[in-house]
C-alpha positions in Angstrom: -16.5 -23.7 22.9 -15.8 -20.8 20.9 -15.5 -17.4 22.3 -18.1 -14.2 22.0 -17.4 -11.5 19.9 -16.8 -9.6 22.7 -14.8 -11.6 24.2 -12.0 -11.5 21.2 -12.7 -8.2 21.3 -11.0 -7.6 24.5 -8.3 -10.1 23.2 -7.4 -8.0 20.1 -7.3 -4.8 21.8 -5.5 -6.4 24.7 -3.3 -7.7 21.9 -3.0 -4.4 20.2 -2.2 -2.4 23.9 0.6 -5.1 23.8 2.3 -4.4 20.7 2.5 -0.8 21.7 -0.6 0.5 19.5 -3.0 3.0 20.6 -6.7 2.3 21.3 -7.6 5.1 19.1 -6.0 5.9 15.3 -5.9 9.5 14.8 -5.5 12.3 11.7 -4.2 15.9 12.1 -6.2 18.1 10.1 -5.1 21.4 9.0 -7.2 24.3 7.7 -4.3 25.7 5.3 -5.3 24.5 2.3 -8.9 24.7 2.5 -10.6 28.2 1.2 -14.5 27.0 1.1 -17.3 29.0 3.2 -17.1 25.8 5.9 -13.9 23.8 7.0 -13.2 21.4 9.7 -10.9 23.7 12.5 -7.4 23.7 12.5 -6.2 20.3 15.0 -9.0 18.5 14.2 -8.8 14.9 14.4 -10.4 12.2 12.5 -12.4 9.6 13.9 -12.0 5.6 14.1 -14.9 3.5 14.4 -15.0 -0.2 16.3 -13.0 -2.3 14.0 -14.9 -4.7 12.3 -15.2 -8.2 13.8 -13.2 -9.7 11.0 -10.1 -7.9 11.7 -10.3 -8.5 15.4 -10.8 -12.2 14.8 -7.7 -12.0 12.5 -5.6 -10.3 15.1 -6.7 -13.2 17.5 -6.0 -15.9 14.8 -2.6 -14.8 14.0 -1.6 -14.3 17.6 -2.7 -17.9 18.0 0.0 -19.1 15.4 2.6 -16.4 16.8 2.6 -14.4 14.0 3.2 -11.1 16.1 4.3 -9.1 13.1 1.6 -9.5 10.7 -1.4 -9.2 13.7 0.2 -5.8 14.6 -0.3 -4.7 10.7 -3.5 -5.9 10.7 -4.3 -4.2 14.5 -2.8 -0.8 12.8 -4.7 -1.3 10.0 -7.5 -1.1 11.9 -7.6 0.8 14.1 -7.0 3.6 11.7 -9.0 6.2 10.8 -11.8 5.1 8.5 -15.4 5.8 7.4 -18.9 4.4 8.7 -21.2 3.2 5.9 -25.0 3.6 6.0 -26.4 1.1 3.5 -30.1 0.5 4.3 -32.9 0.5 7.4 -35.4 2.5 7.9 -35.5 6.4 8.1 -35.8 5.9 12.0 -33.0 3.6 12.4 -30.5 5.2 9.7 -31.2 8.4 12.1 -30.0 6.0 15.2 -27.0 5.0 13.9 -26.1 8.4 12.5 -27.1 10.1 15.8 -25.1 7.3 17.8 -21.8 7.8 15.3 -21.2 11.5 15.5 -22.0 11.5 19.1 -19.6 9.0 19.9 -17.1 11.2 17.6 -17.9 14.3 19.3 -17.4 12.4 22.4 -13.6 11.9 21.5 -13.0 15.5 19.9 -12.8 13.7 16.9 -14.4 14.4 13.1 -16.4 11.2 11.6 -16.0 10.4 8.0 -19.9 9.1 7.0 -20.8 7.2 3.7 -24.6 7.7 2.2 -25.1 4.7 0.2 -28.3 3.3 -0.4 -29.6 5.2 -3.7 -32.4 2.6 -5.5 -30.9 0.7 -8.0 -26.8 1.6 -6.8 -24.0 -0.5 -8.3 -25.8 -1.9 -11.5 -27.0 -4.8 -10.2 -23.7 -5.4 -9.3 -22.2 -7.0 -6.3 -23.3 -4.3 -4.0 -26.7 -4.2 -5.4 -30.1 -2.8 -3.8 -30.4 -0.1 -2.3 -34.1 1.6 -1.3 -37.2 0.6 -3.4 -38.4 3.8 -4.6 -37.4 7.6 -4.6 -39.4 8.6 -2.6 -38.7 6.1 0.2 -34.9 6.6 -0.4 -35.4 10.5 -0.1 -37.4 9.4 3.6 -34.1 7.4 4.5 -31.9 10.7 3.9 -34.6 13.0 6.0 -33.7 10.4 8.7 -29.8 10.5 7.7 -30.3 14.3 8.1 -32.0 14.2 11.2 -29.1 12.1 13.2 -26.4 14.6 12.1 -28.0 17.3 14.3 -25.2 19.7 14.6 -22.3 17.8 14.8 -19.4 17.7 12.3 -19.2 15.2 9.8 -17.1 14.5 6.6 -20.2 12.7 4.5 -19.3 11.2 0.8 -22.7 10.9 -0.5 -23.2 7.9 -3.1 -19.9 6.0 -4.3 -20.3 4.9 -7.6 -24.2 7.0 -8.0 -23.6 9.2 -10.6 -20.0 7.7 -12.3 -22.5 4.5 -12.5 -26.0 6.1 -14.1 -28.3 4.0 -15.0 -28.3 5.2 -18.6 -24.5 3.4 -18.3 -25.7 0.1 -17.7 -29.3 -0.5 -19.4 -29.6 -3.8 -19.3 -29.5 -4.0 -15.7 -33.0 -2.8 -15.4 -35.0 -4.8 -18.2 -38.2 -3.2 -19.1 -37.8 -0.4 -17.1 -37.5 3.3 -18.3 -34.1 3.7 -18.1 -33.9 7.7 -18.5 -36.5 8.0 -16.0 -34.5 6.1 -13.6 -31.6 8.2 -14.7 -33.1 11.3 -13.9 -34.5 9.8 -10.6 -31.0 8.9 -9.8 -29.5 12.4 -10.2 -32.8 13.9 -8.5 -31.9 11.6 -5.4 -28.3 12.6 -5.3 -28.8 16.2 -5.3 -31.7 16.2 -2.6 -29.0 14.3 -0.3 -26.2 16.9 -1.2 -28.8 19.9 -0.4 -30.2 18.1 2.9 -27.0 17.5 4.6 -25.6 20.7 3.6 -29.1 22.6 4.3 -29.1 21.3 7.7 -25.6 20.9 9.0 -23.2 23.9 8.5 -20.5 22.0 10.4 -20.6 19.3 8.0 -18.3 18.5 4.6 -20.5 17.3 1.8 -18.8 15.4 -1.3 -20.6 14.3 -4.1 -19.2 10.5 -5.7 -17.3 11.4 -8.9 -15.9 8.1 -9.4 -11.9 7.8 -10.4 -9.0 8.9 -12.9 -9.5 5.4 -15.2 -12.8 6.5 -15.5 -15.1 9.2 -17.0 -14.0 11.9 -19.2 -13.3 15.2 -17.2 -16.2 17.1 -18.9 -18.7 14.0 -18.7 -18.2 13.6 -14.7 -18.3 17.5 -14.4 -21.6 17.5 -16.2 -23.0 15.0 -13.7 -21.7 16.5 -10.5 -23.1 20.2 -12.0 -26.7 18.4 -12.7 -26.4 17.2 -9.3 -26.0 20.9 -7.2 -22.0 20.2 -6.6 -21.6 23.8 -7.1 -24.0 24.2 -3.8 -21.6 21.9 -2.3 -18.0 22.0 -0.8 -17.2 19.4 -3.8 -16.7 15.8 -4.7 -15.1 12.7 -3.5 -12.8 10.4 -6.1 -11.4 6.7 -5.7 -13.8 5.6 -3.2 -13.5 1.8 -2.9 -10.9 1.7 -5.8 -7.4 1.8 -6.1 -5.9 4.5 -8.7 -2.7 6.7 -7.8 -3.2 9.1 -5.2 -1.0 12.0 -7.6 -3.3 11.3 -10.7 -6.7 11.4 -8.4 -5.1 14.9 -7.6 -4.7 15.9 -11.3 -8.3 14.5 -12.3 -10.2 16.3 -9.6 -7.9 19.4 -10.4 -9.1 19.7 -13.8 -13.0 18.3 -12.4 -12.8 21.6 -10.6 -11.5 23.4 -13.3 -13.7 22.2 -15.8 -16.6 23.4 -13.3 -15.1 26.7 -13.0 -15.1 26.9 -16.6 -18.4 25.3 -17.7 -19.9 27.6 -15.0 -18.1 30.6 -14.9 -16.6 31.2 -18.4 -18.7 29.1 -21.5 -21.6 27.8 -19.9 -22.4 24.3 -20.6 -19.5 23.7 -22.9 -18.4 20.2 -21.0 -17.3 18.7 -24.3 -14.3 21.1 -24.4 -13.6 20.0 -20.8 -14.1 16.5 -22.3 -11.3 16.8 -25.0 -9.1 17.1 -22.4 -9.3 13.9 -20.5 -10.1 10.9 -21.6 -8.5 7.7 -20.1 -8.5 4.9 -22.9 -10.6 7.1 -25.1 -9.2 8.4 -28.4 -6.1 10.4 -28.3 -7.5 14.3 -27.3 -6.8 17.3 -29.3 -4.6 18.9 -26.6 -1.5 16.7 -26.0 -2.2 14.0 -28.6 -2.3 11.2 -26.2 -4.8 9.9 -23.5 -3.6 9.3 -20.2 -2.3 5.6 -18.7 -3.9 4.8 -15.5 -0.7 2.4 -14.9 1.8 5.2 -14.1 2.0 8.1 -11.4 1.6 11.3 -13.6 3.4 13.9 -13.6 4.5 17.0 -15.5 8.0 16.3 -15.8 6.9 12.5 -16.6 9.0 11.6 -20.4 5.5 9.2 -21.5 3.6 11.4 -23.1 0.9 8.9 -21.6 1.9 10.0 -18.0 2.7 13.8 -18.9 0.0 16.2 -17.3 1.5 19.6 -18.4 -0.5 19.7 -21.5 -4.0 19.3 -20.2 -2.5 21.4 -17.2 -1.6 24.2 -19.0 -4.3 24.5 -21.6 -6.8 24.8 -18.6 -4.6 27.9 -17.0 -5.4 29.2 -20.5 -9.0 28.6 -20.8 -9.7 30.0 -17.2 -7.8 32.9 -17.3 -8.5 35.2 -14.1 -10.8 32.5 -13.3 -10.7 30.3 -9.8 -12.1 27.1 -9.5 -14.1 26.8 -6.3 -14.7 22.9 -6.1 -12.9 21.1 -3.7 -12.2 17.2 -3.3 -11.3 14.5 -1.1 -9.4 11.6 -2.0 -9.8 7.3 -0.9 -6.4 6.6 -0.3 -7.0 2.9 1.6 -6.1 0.7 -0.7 -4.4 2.7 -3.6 -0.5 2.1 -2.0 0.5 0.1 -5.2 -2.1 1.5 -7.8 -4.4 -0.3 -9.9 -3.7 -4.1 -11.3 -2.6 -4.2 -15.0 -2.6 -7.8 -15.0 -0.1 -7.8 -17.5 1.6 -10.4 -15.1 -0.8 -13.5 -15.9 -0.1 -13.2 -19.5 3.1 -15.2 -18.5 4.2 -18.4 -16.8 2.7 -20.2 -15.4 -1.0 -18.9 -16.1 -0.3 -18.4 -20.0 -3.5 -16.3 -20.5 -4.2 -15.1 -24.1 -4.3 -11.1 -25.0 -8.2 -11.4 -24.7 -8.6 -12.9 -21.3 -5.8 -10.6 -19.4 -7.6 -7.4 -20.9 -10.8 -8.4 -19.4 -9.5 -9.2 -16.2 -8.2 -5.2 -16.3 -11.5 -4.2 -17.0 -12.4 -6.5 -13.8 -9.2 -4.9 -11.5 -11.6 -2.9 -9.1 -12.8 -6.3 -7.7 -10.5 -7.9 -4.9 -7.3 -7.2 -7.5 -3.9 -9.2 -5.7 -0.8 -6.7 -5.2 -2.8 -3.7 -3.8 -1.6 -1.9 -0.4 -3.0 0.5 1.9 -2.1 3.9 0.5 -1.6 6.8 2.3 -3.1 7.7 5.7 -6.0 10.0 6.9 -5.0 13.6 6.8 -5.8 17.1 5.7 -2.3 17.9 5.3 -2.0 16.9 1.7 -0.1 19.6 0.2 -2.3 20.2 -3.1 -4.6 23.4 -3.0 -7.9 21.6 -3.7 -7.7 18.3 -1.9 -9.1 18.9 1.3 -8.1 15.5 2.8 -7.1 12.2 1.9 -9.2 9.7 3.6 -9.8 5.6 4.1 -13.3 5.7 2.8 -13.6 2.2 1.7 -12.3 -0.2 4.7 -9.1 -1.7 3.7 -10.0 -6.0 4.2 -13.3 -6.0 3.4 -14.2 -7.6 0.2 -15.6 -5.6 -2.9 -17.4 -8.9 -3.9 -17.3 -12.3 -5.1 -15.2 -11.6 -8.2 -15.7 -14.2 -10.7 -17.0 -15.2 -14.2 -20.6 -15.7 -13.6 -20.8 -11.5 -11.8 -18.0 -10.5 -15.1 -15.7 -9.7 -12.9 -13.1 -12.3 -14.3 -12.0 -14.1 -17.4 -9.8 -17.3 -17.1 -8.8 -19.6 -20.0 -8.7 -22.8 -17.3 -7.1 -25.2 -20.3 -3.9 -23.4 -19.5 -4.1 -23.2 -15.7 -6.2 -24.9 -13.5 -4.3 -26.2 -10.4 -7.2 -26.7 -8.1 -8.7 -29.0 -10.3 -11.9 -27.2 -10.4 -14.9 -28.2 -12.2 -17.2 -26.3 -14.8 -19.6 -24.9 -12.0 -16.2 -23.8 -9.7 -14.4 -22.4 -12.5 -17.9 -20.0 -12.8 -17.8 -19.1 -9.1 -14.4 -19.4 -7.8 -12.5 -16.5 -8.8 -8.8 -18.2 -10.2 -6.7 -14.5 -9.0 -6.6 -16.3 -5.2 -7.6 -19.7 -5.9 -10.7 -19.2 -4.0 -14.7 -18.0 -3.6 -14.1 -14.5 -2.5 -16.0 -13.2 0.1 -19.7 -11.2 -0.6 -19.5 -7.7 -0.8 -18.4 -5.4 2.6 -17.7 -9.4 3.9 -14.0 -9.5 5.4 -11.5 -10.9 3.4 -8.5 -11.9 5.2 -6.0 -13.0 2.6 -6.3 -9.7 0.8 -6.1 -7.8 4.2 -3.3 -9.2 5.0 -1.9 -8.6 1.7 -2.9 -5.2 2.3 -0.9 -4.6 5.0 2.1 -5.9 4.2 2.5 -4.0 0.8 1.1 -0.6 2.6 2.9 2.2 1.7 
């Protein structure tokens, strides 16, 4: 007879007390590099939510085989600071679970990090589709969001993936539909979710999605945050759920910032200069001559031009002049330890994958990639003027979907590798990376959390 949830619950945690880990993961934060009207008070602590059910049942099932090491990773793992998603319900019950987060957080002295994501239409039709049916009824389910804050401080990240993701970027996910009306809806909702938190809660930290660094231009994402009401805003969020380097998240949302200064403050409504700045695998800009490789830390001392920052750096110092950027930015550090998957590696023995099918599996590397660790841990202390606080917003073991061929999240030549034997229907809905059907989306996935924790940085 199997045990209740509860039950290995107790287990884990007993576990966990065990191996000499506290009950409750915690983050310093610091004020000292934060200059926006509202901050979270010097000390503050960041808060750590239940863990889910998979990663105590992990814990349990590793102890089983005495496999202390690897259940302690995983019990550290979670019982880190993390974020609490809010994906659907009803206005009434997204204001429960709100209400019954930040109090519990309050309770401890301790800052919760809260995800708004259930805009109408999100991910593309992806594997985190849905979302609320309408605008209006999505702009009900914030009022109730809103509501459940009351007073209390909150970090909230408001729409991973809403505006990098328009729908005007993938059309064909919404056949017969008028796809700049949707657009339009789609930045309306954002912005009345950014204006409702921050209108009601002054003790809260409102970040707008912006996507990552392998991404959008600089002066394309800036142009979306602005429509949005960023500048009303203490700024934007980058890397949620993905798995870039944490120093070039920290140049990108530099120059985001800048570029808003500048497109605000200095040439109104010139994002295209902003543009030729930045443009990861776009055509080489008119700055430094190169775009910038996503598969290196950057740097301005870096000797590949395609990792060298002190170009794009410099002619933004020039362009601003006297000029401040005001925007600030928090970072997803849980899974970005090892940076994002070239998967240069299955071009070789013994996969043999042609040129064509190990560039679309790049293009596919935000979904369940093998090689990634956690990055690094919740804090405020991060050292760079605009980052507010690197955070785990995306929970580090749970899956980002069933990556495979049929969703386009894989390509796999299976005439030169094809160990399990699978047929034509499994090769379409097994995803060849770990040799297995991935978990659905926010599903726990233990292979890659294990994998997480052992290659953590």
């Amino acid at each position: 007879m199997g045990t209740s949830p509860k039950s290995r619950l107790l287990v884990a945690t007993a576990a966990a007390a065990a191996l000499g880990i506290g009950l409750t993961g915690t983050a310093a934060a610091s004020s000292a590099n934060q200059t926006a009207p509202h901050t979270l008070p010097q000390n503050a602590k960041l808060y750590t939510p239940p863990p889910d059910k998979g990663a105590v049942a992990q814990v349990v099932d590793l102890l089983k085989q005495h496999d202390v090491d690897d259940a302690r990773l995983i019990a550290q793992m979670a019982l880190t600071p993390q974020a609490v998603w809010f994906t659907s319900g009803t206005p009434q019950q997204v204001q429960q679970a709100v209400h019954k987060t930040v109090k519990r957080a309050a309770a401890k002295h301790r800052v919760p990090v809260l995800v708004a994501y259930n805009v109408p239409g999100r991910d593309c039709s992806q594997y985190s589709s849905g979302g609320a049916g309408s605008d209006p009824a999505y702009q009900a389910w914030i009022d109730g969001f809103t509501k459940g804050l009351g007073d209390e401080r909150a970090i909230i990240i408001v729409e991973p993936d809403g505006l990098a993701n328009l729908p005007s970027d993938c059309p064909g996910a919404y056949p017969g539909q008028d796809v700049a009306a949707l657009t339009a809806g789609r930045i309306a909702d954002i912005k009345y979710a950014g204006a409702s938190f921050e209108n009601n809660d002054k003790n809260s930290l409102v970040y707008l999605d912006a996507g990552h660094s392998a991404w959008h231009s600089v002066g394309d994402i800036s142009k979306r945050l602005e429509q949005a009401g960023v500048s009303s805003l203490q700024g934007f969020s980058l890397n949620t759920s993905n798995y870039q380097y944490t120093p070039n998240l920290d140049f990108y949302g530099t120059w985001i910032s800048d570029c808003l200064a500048y497109t605000e403050k200095v040439t109104p409504g010139d994002y295209g200069s902003c543009g030729d700045m930045y443009w990861n695998g776009g055509p080489a800009n008119n700055w430094t001559g190169v775009a910038m490789s996503p598969y290196g830390v950057w740097s301005e001392t870096a000797s590949d031009p395609t990792l060298n920052t002190a170009g794009v750096t410099s002619r933004y110092a020039l362009i601003l002049g006297s000029t401040t950027p005001s925007a600030h930015f928090v970072v997803d550090t849980s899974r970005n330890g090892k940076g994002p998957n070239s998967m240069s590696a299955y071009a070789g023995a013994p996969y043999n994958q042609p040129a064509n099918v190990v560039s679309a599996l790049a293009g596919g590397n935000w979904c369940n990639p093998p090689g990634a660790g956690l990055g690094t841990r919740p804090t405020t202390n991060t050292g760079v003027p605009l980052v507010d606080a690197y955070l785990w917003v995306k929970t580090p073991g749970q899956s980002d979907g069933q990556c495979n061929i049929a969703g386009g999240a894989r390509a796999w030549d299976y005439s030169q590798y094809n160990p399990w034997n699978w047929d034509s229907t499994q090769q379409q809905n097994n995803d060849p990376l770990w040799g297995i059907a991935d978990p659905a989306a926010g599903a726990w996935f233990p292979q890659q959390a294990l994998q997480l924790a052992q290659l953590g940085s």
